[in-house]
C-alpha positions as CSV (number, residue, x, y, z in Angstrom):
1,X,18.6,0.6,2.5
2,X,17.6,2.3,5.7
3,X,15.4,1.6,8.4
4,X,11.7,2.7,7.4
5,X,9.0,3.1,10.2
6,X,5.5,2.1,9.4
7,X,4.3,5.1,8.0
8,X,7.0,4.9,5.5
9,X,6.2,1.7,4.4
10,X,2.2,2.9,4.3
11,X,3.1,5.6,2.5
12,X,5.5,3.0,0.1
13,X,2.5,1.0,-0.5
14,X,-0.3,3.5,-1.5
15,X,2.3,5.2,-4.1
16,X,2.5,1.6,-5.6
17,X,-1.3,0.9,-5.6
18,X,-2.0,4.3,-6.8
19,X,-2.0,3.0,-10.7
20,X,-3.2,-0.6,-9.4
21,X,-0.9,-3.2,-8.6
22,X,-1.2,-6.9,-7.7
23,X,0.1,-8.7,-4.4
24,X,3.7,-9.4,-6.1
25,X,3.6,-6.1,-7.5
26,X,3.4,-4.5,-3.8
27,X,5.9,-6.5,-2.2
28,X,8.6,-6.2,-4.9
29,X,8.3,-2.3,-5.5
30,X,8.0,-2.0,-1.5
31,X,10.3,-4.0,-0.9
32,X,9.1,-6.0,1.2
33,X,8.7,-9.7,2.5
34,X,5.2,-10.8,1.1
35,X,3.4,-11.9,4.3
36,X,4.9,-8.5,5.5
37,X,3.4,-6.7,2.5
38,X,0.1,-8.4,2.9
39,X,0.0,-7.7,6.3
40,X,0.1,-4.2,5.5
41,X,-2.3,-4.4,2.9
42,X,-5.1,-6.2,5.5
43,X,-4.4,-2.5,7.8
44,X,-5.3,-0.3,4.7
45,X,-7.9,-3.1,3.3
46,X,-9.7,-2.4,6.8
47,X,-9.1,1.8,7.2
48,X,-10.6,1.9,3.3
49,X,-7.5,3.4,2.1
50,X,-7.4,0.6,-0.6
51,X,-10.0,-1.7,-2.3
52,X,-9.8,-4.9,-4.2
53,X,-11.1,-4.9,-8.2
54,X,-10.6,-8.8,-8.6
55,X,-6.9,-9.7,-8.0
56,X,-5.7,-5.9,-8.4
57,X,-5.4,-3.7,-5.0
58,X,-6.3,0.0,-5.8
59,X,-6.0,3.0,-4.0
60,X,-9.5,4.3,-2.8
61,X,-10.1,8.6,-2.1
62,X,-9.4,8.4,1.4
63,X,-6.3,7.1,0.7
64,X,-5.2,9.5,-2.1
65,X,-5.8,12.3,0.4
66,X,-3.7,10.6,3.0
67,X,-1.2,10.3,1.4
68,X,-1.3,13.7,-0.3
69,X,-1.2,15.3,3.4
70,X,1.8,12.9,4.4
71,X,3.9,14.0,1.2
């Protein structure tokens, strides 16, 4: 695999929570470490690109339209 940069991985991780995906969920389809992946997650949790509905991370409008513009 090659070396990602952080907007990859970003990028990664809103795909995966775009149908809603739990904690293991995210880390395995990012492929990523899990304190890594919730690391991430905590950025996104605090620019509102992704909200929380109970244990399942879900991408928010302001992230669909980032990521739409980075595609």
């Amino acid at each position: 695999m090659k070396r990602r940069n952080k907007f990859d991985i970003v990028i990664m991780i809103l795909d995966v929570v775009s149908s809603g995906a739990n904690k293991t969920k995210i880390g395995h389809k990012a492929e990523l470490k899990f304190n890594l992946a919730m690391a991430y997650m905590e950025l996104l949790l605090e620019r509102g690109m992704v909200r929380t509905n109970g244990s399942t991370y879900e991408i928010t409008a302001k992230g669909e339209t980032f990521a739409k513009k980075a595609k």
